[in-house]
N, C-alpha and C positions, 0 to 999 in steps of 0.2 A: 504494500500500500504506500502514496504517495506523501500520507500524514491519516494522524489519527480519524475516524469518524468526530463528526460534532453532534451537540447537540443543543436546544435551549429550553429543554422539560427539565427545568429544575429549579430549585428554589421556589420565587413567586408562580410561576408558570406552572409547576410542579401543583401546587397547592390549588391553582385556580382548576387543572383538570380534574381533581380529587374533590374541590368542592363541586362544579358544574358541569363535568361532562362524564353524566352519567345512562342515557337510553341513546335511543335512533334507532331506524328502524333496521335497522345492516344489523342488530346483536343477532339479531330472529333468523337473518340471511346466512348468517355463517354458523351460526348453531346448526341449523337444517344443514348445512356443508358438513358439518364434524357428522351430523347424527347417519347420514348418508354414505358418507366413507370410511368411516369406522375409530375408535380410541384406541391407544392413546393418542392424544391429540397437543400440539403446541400454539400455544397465541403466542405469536412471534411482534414485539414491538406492543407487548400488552398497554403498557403505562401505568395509570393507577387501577386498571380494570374494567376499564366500562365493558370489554365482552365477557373477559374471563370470569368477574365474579358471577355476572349471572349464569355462564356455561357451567359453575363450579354450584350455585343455587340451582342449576336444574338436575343436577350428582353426574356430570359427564367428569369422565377422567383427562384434565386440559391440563396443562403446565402453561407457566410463564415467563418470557424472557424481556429484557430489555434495555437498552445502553444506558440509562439513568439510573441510578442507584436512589436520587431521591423521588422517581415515581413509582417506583419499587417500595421505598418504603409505606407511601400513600399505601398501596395493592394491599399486604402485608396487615396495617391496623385495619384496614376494612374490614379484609377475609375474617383477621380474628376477632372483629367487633362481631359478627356474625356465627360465628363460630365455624368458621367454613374452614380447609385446609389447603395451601394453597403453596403449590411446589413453585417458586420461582428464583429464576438466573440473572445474574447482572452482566449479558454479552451483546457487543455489536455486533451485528446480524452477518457481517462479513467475517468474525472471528466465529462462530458459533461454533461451538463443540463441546454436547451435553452428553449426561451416561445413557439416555434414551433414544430409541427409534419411534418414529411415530408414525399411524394411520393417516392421517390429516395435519396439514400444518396452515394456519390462516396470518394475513397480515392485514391488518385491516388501517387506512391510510398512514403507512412508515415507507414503505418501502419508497427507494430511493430518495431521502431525504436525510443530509450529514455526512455524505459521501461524495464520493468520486465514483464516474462507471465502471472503473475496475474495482471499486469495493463493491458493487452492484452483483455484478460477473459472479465473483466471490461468495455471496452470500448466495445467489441461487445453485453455486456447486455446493456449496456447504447443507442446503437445505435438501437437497438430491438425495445426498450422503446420509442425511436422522433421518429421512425416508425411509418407511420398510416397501420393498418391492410391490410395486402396484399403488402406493401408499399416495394421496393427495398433496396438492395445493395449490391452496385458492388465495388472491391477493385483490386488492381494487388497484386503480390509478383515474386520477383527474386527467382528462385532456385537457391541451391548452388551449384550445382553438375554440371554447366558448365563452371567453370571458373579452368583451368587447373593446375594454381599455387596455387588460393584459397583453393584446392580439395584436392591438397597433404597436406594441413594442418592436415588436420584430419588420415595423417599417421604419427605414431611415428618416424619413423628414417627419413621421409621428411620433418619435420616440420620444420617450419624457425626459427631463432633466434629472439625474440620478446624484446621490441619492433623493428621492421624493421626502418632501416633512412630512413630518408629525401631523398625521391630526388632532386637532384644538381639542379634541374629547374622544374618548377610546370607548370602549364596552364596557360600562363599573357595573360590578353586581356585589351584591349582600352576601356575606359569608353566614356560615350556621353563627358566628361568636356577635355577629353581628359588626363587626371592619366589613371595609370594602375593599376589594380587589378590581383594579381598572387596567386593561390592556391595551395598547396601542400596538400597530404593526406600520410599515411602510417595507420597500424597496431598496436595496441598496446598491445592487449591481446585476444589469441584466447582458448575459453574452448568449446570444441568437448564433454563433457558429459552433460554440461546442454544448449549447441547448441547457445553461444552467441559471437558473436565478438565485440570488441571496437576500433575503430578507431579514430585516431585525426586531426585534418587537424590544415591547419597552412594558416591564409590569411594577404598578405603580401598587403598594398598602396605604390606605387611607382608612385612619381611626378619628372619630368625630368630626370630620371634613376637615383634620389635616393628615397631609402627604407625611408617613414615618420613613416609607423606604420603597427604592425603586431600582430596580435592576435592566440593565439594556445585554441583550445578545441576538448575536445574527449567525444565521444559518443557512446552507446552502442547498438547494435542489434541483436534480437530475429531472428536466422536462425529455416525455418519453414517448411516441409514437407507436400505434400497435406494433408494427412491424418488427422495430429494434426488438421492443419487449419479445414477439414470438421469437426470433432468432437468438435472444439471449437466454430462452426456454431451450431452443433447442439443442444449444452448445452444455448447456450444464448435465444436458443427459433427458430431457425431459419428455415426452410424447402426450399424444391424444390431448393435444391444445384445445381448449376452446375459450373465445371471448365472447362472454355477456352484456348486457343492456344494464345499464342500471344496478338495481337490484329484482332481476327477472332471469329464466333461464332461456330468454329466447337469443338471438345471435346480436349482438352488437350493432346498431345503425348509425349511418357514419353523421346523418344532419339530425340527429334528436338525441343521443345519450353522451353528458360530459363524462356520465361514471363507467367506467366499463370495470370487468372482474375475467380474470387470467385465472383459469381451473388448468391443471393440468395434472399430468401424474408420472410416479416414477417408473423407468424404465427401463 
């Protein structure tokens, strides 16, 4: 690898997806995936749980993995607030190497994101390998070709002036302790020939409407087009490709679905 993975699930960040990102309707999608292909299963890029704990509250046998150690910890007091059990690893998806093979492995939006495309490469050889033969996996990815402002980037005379500010007011939401937690996100560097953007966010603690603490970090992601993704299935060892719509099992359309989902299996 070129340099470590990064990442910016941690600390505030960290805390904001353990307080607030907890359903959608993708847990349902990829549960149905595990219950279809069979346990053990891994949630590859868990965070603080939003699928695994309920895979783990409907008694499926899921593991968890994920390069932050502090949305791990989130994971961790959940499960055992609940009194769930909950096997999890602290690996970048390109390092991965656990004592388990698995039926199904899911990533539900990490993938390529903190890396470089040869940690990409990597991490789908590695996933191949805790594959048991025959064994799944299923992944989403955002295309980038529906996002209207994002789109004209990649025109020279549209491009925006990098990095973009701040916006004057972010997302704040109510914590359970009653603080608020406020996110901000912008742009920092867009390269349209090797297909990566960096963005930074900024997460702000705010106790009785004043700012305690705030942290800035930025992060890089691998923008990816079906194709590459198939061809980077099919180098790591993988067959019987299929890409989906949405969250549906019908075949992927090229002017309606920005979600597509990459099933495949090992072989």
């Amino acid at each position: 690898m070129d340099r470590e993975p990064v990442t910016w699930h941690h600390g505030l960040v960290a805390r904001w997806w353990a307080e607030f990102n907890r359903d959608g309707d993708d847990i349902g999608y990829f549960q149905r995936a595990i219950e279809r292909s069979g346990e053990p299963a891994l949630d590859l890029g868990c965070g603080t749980g939003r699928l695994l704990l309920p895979f783990l509250r409907a008694g499926l046998d899921v593991d968890g993995c994920d390069v932050s150690e502090d949305m791990l910890a989130h994971c961790a007091a959940a499960a055992e607030s609940e009194g769930l059990s909950a096997r999890l690893e602290c690996q970048p998806m390109c390092e991965l190497d656990l004592p388990r093979r698995y039926k199904t492995v899911v990533i539900c939006g990490t993938f390529g994101i903190g890396g470089n495309r040869a940690d990409d490469r990597e991490a789908l050889r590695r996933i191949h390998r805790h594959l048991e033969p025959g064994g799944t996996l299923a992944f989403d990815l955002y295309l980038p070709n529906f996002e209207k402002h994002g789109w004209g980037a990649w025109l020279s005379e549209e491009r925006p002036a990098l990095p973009t500010p701040w916006p004057e007011r972010g997302d704040r939401k109510q914590c359970a302790d009653g603080t608020e937690l406020e996110l901000k996100t912008r742009t920092l560097e867009f390269d349209p020939l090797n297909q990566v953007v960096t963005r930074e966010i900024r997460a702000e603690h705010w106790v009785d409407g004043q700012l305690v603490a705030a942290e800035e970090s930025a992060l890089p992601g691998n923008i990816y087009f079906k194709s590459e993704v198939v061809l980077m299935l099919e180098s790591a060892g993988f067959g019987e490709i299929r890409v989906t719509g949405g969250l549906s099992e019908r075949e992927a359309q090229p002017y309606e679905d920005e979600r597509v989902i990459f099933t495949a299996n090992a072989v």
